[in-house]
Backbone as JSON, one array per atom type, in Angstrom:
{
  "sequence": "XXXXXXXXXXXXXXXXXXXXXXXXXXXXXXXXXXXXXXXXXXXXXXXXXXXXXXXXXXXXXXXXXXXXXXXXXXXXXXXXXXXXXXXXXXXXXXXXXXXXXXXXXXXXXXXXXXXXXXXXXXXXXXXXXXXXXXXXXXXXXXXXXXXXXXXXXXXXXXXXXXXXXXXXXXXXXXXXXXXXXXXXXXXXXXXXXXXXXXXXXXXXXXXXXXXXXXXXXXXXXXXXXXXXXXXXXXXXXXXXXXXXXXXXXXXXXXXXXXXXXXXXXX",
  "N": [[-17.52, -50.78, -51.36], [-18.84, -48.04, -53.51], [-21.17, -45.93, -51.47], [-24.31, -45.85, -52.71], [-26.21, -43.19, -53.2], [-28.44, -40.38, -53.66], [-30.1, -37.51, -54.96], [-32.33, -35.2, -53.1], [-34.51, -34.63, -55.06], [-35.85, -34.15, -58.52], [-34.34, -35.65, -61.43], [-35.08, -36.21, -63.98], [-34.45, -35.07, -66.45], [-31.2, -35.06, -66.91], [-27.7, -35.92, -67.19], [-25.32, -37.54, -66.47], [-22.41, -36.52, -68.07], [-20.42, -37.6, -70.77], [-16.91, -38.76, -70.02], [-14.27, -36.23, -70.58], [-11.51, -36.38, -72.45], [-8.36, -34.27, -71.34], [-5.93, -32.15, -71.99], [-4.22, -32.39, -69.7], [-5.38, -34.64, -68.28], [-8.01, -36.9, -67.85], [-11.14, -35.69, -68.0], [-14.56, -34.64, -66.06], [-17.7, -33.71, -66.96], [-20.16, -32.68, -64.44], [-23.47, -32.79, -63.41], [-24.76, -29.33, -62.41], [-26.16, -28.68, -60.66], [-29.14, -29.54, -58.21], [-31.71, -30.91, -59.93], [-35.28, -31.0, -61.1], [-37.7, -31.83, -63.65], [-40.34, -29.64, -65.09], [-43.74, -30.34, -66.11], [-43.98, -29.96, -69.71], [-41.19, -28.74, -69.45], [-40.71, -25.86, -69.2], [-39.87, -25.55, -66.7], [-37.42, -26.18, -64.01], [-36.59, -27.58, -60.55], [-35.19, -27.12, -57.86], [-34.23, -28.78, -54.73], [-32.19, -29.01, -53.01], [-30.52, -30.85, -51.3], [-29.11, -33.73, -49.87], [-29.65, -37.52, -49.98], [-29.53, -40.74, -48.6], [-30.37, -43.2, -50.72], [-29.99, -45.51, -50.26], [-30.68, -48.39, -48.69], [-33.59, -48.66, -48.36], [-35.82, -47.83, -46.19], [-38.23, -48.44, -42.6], [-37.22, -46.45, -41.06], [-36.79, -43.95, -42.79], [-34.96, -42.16, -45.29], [-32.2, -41.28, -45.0], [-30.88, -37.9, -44.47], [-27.84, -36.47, -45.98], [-26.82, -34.48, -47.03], [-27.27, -30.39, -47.18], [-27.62, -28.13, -49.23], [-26.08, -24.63, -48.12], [-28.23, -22.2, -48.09], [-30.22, -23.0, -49.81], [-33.12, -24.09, -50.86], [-33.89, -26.33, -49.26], [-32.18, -25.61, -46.96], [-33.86, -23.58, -46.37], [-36.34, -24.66, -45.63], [-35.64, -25.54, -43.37], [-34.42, -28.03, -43.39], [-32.31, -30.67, -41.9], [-29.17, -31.88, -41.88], [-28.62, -35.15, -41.08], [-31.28, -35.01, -40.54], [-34.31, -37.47, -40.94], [-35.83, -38.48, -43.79], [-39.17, -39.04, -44.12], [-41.54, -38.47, -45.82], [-42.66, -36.73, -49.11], [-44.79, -34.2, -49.83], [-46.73, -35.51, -49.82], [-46.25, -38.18, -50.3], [-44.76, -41.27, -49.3], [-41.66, -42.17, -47.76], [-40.66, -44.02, -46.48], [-40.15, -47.16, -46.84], [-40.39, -47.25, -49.13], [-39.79, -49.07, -52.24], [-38.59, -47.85, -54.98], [-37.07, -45.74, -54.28], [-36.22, -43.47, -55.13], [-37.69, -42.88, -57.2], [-39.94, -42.1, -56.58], [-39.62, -39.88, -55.42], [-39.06, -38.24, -57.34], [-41.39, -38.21, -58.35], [-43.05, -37.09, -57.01], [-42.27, -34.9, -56.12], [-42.7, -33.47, -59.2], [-45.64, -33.78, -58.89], [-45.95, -31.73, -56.85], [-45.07, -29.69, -58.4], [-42.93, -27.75, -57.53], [-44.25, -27.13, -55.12], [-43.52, -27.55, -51.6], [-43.63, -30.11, -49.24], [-42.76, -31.31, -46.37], [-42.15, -34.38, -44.72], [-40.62, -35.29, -41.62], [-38.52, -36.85, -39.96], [-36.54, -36.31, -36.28], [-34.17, -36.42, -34.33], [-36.3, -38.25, -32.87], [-38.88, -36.87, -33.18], [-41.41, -36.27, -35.11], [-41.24, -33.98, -37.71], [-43.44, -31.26, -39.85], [-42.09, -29.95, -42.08], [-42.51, -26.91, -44.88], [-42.84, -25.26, -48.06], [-41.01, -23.64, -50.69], [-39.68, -25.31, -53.53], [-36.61, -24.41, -55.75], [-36.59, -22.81, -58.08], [-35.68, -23.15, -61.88], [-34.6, -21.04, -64.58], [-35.45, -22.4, -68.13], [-32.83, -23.31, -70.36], [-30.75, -20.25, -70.52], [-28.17, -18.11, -70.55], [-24.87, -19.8, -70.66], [-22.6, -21.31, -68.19], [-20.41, -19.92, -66.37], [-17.73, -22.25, -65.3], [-15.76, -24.33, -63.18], [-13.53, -26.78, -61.62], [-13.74, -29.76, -59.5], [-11.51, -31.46, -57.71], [-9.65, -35.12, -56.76], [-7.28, -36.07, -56.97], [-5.7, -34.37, -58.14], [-2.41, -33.04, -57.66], [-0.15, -32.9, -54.8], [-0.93, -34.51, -51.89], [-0.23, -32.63, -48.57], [0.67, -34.28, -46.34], [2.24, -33.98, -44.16], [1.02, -31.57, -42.95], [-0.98, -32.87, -42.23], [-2.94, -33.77, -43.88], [-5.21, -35.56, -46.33], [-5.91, -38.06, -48.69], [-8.69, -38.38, -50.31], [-11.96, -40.13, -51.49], [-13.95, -38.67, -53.45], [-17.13, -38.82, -54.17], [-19.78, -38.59, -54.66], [-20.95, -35.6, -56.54], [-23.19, -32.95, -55.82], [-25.28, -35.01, -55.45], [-24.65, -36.89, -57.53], [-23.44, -39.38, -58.82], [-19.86, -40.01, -58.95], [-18.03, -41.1, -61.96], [-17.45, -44.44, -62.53], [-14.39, -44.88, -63.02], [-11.03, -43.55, -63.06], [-10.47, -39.8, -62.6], [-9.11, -37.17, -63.11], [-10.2, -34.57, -62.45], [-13.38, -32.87, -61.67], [-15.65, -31.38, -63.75], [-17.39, -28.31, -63.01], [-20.43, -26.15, -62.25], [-19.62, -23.16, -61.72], [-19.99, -21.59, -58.34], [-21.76, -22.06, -55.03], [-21.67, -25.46, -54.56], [-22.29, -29.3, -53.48], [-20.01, -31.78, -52.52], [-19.59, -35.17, -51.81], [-17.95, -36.98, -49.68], [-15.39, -39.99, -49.21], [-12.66, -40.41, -46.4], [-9.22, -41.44, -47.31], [-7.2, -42.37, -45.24], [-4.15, -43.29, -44.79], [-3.38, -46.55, -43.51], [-1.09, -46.78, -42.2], [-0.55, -44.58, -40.83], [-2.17, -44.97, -38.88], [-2.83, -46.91, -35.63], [-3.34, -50.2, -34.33], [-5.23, -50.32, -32.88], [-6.96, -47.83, -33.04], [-7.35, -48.45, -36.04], [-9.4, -50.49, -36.02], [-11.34, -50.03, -34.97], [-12.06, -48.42, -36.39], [-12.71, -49.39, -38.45], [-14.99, -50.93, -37.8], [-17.0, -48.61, -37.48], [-17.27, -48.01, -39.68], [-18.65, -50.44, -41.02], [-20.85, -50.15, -39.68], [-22.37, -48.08, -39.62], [-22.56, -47.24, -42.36], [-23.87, -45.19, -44.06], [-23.55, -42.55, -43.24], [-20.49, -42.67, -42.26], [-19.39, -41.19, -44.65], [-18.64, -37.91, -45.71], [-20.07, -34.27, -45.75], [-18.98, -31.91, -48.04], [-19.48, -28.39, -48.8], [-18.61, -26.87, -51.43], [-17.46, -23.42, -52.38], [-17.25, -23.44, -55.3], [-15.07, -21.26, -57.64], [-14.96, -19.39, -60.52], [-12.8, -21.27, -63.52], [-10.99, -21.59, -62.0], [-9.44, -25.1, -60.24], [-10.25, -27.03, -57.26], [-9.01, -28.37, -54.83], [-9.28, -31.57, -53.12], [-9.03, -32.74, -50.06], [-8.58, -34.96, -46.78], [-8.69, -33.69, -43.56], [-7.02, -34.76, -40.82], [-8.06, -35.25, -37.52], [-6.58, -35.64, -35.36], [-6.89, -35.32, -32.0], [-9.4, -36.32, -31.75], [-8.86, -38.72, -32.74], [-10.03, -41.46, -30.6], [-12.41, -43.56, -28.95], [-14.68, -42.7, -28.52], [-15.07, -40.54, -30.65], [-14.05, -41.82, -32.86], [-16.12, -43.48, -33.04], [-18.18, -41.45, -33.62], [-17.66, -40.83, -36.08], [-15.93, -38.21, -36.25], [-13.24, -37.88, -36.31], [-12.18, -37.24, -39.13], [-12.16, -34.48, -41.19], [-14.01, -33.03, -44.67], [-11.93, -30.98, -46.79], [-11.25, -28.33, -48.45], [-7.58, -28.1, -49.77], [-5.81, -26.8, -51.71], [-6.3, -24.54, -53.96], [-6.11, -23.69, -57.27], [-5.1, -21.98, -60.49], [-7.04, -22.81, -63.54], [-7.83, -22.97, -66.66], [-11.35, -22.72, -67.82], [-13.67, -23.92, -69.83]],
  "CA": [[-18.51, -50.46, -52.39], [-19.78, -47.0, -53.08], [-22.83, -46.19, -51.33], [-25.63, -45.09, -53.72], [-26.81, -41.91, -52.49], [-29.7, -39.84, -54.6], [-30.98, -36.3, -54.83], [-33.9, -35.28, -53.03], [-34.69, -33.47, -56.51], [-36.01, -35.14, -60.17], [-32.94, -36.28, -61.84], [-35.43, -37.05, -64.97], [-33.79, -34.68, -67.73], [-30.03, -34.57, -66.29], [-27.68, -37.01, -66.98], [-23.77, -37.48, -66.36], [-21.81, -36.34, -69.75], [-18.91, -38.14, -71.32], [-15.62, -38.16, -69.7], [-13.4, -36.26, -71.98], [-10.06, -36.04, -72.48], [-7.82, -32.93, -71.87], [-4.27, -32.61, -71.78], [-4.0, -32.47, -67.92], [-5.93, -36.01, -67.76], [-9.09, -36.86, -68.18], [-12.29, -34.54, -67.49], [-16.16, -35.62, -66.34], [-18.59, -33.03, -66.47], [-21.22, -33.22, -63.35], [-24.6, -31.82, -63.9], [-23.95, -28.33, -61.63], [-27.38, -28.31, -59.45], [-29.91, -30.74, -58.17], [-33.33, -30.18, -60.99], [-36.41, -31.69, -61.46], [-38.41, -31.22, -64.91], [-41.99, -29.57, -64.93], [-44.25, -30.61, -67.63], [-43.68, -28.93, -70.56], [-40.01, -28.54, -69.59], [-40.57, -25.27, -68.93], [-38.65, -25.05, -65.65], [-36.57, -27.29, -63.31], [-36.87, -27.24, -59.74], [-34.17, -27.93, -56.92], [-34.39, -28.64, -52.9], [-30.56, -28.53, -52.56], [-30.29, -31.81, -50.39], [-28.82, -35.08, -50.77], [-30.28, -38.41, -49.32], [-28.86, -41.82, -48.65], [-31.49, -44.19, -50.38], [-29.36, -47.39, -50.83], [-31.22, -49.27, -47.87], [-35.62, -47.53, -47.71], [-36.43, -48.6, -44.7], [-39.41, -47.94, -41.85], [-36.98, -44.9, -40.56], [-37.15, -43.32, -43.56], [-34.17, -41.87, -46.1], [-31.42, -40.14, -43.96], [-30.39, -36.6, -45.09], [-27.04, -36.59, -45.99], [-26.12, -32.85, -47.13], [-28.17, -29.26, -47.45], [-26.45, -26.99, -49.61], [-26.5, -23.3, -47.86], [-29.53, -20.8, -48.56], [-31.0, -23.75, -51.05], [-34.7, -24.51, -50.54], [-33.96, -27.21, -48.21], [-31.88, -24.94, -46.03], [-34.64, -22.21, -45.83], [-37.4, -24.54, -44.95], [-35.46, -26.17, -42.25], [-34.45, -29.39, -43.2], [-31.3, -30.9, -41.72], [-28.34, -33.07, -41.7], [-29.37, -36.03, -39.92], [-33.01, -35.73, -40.59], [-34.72, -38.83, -41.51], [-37.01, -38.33, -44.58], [-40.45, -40.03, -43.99], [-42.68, -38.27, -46.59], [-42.67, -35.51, -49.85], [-45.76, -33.77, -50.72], [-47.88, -36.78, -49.22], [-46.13, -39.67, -50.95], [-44.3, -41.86, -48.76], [-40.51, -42.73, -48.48], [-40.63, -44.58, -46.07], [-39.76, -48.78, -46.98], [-40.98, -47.21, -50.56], [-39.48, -49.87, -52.78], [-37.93, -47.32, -55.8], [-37.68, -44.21, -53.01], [-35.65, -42.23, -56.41], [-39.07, -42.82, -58.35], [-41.01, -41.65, -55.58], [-39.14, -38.65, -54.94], [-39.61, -37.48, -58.92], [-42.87, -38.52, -59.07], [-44.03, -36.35, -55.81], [-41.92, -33.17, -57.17], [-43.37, -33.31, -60.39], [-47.34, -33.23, -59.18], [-46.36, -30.75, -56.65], [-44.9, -28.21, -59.5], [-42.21, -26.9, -56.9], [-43.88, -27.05, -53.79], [-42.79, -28.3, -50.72], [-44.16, -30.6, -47.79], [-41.9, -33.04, -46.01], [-42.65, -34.86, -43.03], [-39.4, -35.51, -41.48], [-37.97, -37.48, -38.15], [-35.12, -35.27, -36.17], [-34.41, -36.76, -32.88], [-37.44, -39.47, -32.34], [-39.88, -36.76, -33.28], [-41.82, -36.29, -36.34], [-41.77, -32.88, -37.84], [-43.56, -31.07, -40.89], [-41.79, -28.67, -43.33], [-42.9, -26.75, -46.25], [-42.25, -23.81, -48.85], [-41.12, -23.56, -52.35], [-38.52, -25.75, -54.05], [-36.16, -23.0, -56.24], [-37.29, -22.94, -59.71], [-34.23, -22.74, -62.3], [-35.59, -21.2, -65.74], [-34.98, -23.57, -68.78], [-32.12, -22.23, -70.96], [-30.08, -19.2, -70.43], [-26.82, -18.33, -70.99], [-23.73, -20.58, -70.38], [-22.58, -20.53, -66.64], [-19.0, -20.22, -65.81], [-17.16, -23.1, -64.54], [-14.09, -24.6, -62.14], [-13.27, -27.88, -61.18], [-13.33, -30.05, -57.74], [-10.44, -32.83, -57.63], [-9.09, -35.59, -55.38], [-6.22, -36.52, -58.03], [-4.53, -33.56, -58.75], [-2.01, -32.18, -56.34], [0.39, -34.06, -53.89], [-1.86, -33.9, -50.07], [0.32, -32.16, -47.23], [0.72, -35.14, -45.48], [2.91, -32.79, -42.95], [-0.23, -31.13, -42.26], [-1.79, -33.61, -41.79], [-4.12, -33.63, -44.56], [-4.66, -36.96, -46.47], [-6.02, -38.35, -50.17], [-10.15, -38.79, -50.42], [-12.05, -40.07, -52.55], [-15.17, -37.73, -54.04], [-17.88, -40.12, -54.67], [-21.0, -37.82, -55.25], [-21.15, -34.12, -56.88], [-24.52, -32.54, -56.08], [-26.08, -35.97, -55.58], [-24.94, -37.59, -58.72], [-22.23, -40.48, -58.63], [-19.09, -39.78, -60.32], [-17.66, -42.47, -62.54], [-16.29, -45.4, -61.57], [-12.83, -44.64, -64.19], [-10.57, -42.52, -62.25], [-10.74, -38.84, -63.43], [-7.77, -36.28, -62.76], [-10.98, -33.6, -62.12], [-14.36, -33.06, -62.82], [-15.83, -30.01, -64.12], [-18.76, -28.39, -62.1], [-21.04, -24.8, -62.6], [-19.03, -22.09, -60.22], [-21.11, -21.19, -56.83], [-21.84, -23.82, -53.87], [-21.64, -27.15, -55.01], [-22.31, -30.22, -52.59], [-19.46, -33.08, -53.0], [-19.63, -36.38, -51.15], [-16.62, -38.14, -50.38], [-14.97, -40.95, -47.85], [-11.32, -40.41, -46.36], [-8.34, -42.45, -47.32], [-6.18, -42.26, -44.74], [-3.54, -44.71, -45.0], [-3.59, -47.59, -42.31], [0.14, -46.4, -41.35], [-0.8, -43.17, -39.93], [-3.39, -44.8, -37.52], [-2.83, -47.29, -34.62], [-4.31, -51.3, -34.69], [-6.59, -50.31, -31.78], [-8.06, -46.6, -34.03], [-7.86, -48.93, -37.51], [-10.19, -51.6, -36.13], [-12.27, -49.61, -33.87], [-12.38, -47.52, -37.47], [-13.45, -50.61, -39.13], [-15.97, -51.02, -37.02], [-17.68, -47.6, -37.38], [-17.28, -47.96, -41.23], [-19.11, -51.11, -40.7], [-22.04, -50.07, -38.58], [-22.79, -46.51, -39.7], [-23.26, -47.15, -43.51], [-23.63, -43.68, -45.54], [-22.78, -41.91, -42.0], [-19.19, -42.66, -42.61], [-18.74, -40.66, -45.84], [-19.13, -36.96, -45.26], [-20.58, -33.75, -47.18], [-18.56, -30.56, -48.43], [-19.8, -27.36, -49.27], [-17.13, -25.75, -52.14], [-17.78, -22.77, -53.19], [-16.31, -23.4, -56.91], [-14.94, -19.94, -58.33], [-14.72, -19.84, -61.86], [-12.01, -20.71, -63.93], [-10.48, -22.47, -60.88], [-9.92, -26.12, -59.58], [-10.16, -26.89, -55.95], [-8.29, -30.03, -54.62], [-10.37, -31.76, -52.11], [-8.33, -33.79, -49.39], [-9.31, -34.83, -45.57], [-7.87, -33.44, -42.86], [-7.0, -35.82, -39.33], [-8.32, -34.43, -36.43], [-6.07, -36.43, -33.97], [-7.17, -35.09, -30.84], [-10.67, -36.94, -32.12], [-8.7, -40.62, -32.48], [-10.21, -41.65, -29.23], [-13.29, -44.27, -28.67], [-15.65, -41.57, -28.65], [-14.32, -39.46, -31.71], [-14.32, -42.42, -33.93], [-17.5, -43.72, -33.19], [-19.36, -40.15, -34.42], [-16.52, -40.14, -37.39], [-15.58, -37.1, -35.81], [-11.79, -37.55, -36.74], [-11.41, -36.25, -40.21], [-13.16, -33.65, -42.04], [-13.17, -32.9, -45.75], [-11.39, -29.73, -46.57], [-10.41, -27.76, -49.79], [-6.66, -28.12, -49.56], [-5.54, -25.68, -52.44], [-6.6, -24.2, -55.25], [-4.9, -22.94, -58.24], [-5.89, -21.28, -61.77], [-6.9, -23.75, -64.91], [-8.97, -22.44, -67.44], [-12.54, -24.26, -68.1], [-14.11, -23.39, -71.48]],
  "C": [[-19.05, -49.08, -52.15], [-21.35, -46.75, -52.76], [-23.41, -45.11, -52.0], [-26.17, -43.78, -52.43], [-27.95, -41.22, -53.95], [-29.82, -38.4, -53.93], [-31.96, -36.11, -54.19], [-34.37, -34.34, -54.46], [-35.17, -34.07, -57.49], [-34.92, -34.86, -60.79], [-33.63, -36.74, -63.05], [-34.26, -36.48, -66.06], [-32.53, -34.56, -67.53], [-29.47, -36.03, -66.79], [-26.17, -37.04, -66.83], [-23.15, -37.49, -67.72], [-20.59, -36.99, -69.75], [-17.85, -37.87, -70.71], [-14.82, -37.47, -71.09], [-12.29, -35.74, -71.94], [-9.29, -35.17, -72.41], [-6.17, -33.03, -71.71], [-3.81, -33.06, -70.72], [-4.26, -34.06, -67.53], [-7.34, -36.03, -68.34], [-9.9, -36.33, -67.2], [-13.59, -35.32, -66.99], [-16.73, -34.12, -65.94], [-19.83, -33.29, -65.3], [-22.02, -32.17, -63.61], [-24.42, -30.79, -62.53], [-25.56, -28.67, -60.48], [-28.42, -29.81, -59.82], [-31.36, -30.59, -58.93], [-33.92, -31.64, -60.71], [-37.3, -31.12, -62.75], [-39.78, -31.06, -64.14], [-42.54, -30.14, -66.32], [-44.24, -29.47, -68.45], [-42.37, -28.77, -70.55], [-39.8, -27.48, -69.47], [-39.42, -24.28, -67.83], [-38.18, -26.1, -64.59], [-37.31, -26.61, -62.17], [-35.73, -27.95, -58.38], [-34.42, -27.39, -55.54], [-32.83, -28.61, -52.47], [-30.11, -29.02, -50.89], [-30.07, -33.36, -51.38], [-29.5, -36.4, -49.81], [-29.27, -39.86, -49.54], [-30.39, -43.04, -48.7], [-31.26, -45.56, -51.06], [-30.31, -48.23, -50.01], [-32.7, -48.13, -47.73], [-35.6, -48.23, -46.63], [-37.63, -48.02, -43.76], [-38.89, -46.24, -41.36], [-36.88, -43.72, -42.14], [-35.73, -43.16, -44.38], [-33.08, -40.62, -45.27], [-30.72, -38.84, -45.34], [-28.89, -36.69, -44.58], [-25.69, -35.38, -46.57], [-27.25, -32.31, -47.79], [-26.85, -28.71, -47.88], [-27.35, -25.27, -48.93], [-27.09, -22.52, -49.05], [-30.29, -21.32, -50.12], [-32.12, -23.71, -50.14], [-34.66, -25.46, -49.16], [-33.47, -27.04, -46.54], [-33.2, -24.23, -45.27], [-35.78, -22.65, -45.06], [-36.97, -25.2, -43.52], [-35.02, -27.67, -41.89], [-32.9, -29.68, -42.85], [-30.22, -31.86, -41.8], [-28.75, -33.96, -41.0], [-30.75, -36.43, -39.44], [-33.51, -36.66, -41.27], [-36.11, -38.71, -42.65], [-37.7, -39.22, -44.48], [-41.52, -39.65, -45.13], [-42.09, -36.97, -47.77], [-43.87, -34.94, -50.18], [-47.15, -34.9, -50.91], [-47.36, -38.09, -49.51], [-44.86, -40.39, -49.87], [-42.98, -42.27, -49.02], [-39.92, -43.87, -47.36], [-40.55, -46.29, -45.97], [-40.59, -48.27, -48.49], [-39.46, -48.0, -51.5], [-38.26, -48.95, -53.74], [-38.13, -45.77, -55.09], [-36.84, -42.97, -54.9], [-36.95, -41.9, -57.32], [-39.69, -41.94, -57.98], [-40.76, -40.3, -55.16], [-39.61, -37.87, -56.39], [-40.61, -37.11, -58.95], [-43.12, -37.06, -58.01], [-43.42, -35.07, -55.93], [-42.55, -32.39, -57.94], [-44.63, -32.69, -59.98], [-46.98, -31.99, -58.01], [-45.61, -29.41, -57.44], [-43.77, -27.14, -58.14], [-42.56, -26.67, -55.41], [-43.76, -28.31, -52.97], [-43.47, -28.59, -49.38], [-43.5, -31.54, -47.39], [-42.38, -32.86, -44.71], [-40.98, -35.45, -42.85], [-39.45, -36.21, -39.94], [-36.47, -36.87, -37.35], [-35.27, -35.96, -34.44], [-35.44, -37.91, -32.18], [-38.76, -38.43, -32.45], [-40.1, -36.4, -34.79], [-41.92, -34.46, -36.72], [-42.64, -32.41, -39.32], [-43.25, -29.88, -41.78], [-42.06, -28.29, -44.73], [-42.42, -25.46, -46.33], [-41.91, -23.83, -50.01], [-39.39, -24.06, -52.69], [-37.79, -24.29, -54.9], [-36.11, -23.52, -57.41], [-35.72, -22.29, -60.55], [-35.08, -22.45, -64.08], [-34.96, -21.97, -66.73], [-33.99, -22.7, -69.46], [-31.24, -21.0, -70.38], [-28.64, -19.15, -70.72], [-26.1, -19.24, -70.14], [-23.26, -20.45, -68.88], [-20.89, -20.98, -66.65], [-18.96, -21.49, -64.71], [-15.87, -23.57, -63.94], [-14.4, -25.79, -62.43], [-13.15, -28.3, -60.06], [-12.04, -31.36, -58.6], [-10.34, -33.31, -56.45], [-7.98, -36.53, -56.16], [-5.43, -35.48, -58.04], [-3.67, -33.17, -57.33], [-0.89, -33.64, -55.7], [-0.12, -33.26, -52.15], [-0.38, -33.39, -49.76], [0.1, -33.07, -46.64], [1.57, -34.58, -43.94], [1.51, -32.02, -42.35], [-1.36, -31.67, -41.96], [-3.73, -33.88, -42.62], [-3.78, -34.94, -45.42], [-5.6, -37.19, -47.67], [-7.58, -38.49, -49.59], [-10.4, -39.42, -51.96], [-13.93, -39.3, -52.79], [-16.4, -38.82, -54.82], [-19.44, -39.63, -54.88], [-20.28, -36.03, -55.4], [-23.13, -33.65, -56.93], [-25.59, -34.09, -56.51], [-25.91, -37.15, -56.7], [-23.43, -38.42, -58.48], [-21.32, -39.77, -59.55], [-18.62, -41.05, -60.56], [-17.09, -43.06, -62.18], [-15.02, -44.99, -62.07], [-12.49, -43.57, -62.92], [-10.66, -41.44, -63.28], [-9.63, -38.26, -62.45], [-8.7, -34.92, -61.82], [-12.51, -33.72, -63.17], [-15.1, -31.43, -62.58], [-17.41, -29.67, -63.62], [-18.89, -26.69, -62.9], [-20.18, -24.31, -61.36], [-20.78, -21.52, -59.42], [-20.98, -22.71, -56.28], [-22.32, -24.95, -54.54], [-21.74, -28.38, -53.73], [-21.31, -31.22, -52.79], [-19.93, -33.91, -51.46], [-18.36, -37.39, -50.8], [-15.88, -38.8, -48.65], [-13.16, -40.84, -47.88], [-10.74, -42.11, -46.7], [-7.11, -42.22, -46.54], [-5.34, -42.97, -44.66], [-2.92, -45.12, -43.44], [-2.05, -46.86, -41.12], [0.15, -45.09, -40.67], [-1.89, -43.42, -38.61], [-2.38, -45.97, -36.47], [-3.56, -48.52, -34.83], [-5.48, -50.93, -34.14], [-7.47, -49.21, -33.05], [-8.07, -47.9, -35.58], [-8.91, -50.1, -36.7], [-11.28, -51.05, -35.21], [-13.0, -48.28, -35.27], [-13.46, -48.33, -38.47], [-14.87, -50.7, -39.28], [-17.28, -50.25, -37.16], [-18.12, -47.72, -38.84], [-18.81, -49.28, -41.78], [-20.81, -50.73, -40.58], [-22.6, -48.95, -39.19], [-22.78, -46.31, -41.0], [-22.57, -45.36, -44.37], [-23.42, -42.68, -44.29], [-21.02, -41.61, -42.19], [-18.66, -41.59, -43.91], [-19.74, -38.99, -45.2], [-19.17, -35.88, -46.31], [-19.51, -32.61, -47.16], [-18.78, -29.69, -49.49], [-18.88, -26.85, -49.75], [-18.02, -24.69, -53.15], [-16.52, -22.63, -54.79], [-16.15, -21.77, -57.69], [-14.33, -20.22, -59.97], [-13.04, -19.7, -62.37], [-10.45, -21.3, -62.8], [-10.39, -24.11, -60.28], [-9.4, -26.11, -58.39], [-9.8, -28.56, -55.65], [-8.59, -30.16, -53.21], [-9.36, -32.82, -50.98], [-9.37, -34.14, -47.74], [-8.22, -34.84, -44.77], [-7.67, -34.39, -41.06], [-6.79, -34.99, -38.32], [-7.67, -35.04, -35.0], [-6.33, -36.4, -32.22], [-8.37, -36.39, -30.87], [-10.28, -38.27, -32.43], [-8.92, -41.23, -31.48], [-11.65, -42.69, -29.76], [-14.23, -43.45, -29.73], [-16.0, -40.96, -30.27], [-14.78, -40.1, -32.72], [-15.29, -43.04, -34.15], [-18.28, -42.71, -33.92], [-18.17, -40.1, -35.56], [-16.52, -38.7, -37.58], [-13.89, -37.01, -36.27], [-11.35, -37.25, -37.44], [-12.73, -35.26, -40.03], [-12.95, -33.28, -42.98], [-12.78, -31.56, -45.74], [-10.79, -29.65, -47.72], [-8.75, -27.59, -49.51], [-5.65, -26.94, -50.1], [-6.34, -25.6, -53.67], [-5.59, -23.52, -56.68], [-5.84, -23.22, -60.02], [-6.2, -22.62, -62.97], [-8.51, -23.24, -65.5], [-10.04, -23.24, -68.08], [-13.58, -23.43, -69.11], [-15.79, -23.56, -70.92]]
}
């Protein structure tokens, strides 16, 4: 089952557009950046982090990707930090933590206070979400994939599947590619390595980890999307890293842009 993951961002006015059909296969647009509306609608606002808030719990909402030199980068927040608070409001065993994240955006109009957990201590970061103005012109776009292409299985690179763009699920329907804004984009996505390339001992000691470690298991990649371009997303097997150790921290793949190549995106 895919695990629900969420924005730290308001996700009110945004919403996933129609798959739609192109010759190649079928398309899904993904909204390009993580916003939040102000009143009035004036201007969005994005922290340019993703969160895993399928299970709220007392430890709080684990951070699950910072996109570089976003808001969330600059004030310090990290992979692996455990969100406990936004702007005073609690996310901690908060019941609808996606509500709670909007809501506490919204009244602070862009800025930024998190209380965070990094290690067993508590820290507190602040500074200014990045304000996106409403409108403007059209923004060039690419494509990410984990359809198109045949992997390098010789190189040891191997099929994924892409299961968030910038925080937002993509559709269950398979899609050939889905069409994003060019610049850094966040995807989300869990290897498929197939069973015959591992070992009983690494597949059940893989199991295991898959098991235990929740939204840990699925990992983040930073693509910078160039326009005008799709980028075919695979994961690469770090075999040295098939060991106890290795596969416990799901240290053995990592995702990795495989190739790219030209297709024109209107």
């Amino acid at each position: 089952m895919r695990i629900q993951i969420t924005v730290l961002s308001i996700l009110v006015a945004a919403a996933l557009l129609q798959a739609a059909q192109a010759a190649a296969g079928p398309v899904t647009d993904a909204i390009p950046v993580m916003q939040a509306g102000t009143a009035g609608g004036q201007a969005r606002y994005a922290l340019g982090a993703v969160v895993d808030s399928r299970n709220p719990s007392a430890e709080g909402l684990f951070v699950l990707a910072v996109t570089p030199d976003a808001a969330a980068d600059r004030i310090g927040l990290h992979v692996g930090d455990r969100l406990l608070a936004i702007n005073g409001r609690r996310l901690d065993d908060a019941p609808r933590p996606s509500a709670t994240l909007d809501g506490a955006l919204q009244e602070g109009n862009g800025a930024l206070r998190l209380e965070v957990m990094r290690d067993g201590r508590k820290l507190l970061l602040s500074g200014r979400a990045d304000m996106i103005a409403a409108g403007g012109a059209a923004q060039a776009c690419g494509y990410v994939s984990d359809q198109q292409g045949v992997v390098p299985r010789s190189q040891d690179i191997f099929d994924v599947e892409i299961t968030q763009i910038e925080g937002r699920s993509t559709p269950l329907q398979a899609s050939s590619r889905h069409r994003v804004a060019a610049g850094k984009r966040v995807l989300v996505v869990r290897e498929l390595v197939p069973w015959n390339y591992l070992n009983s001992s690494q597949l059940q000691q893989i199991r295991k980890m898959k098991k235990f470690a929740f939204a840990r298991a699925y990992k983040s990649l930073v693509v910078e999307v160039q326009p005008g371009t799709s980028h075919r997303i695979g994961a690469r097997l770090i075999r040295e890293k098939l060991d106890t150790k290795g596969i416990r921290d799901n240290a053995y793949w990592e995702p990795v842009v495989w190739s790219t190549a030209p297709e024109s995106c209107p």
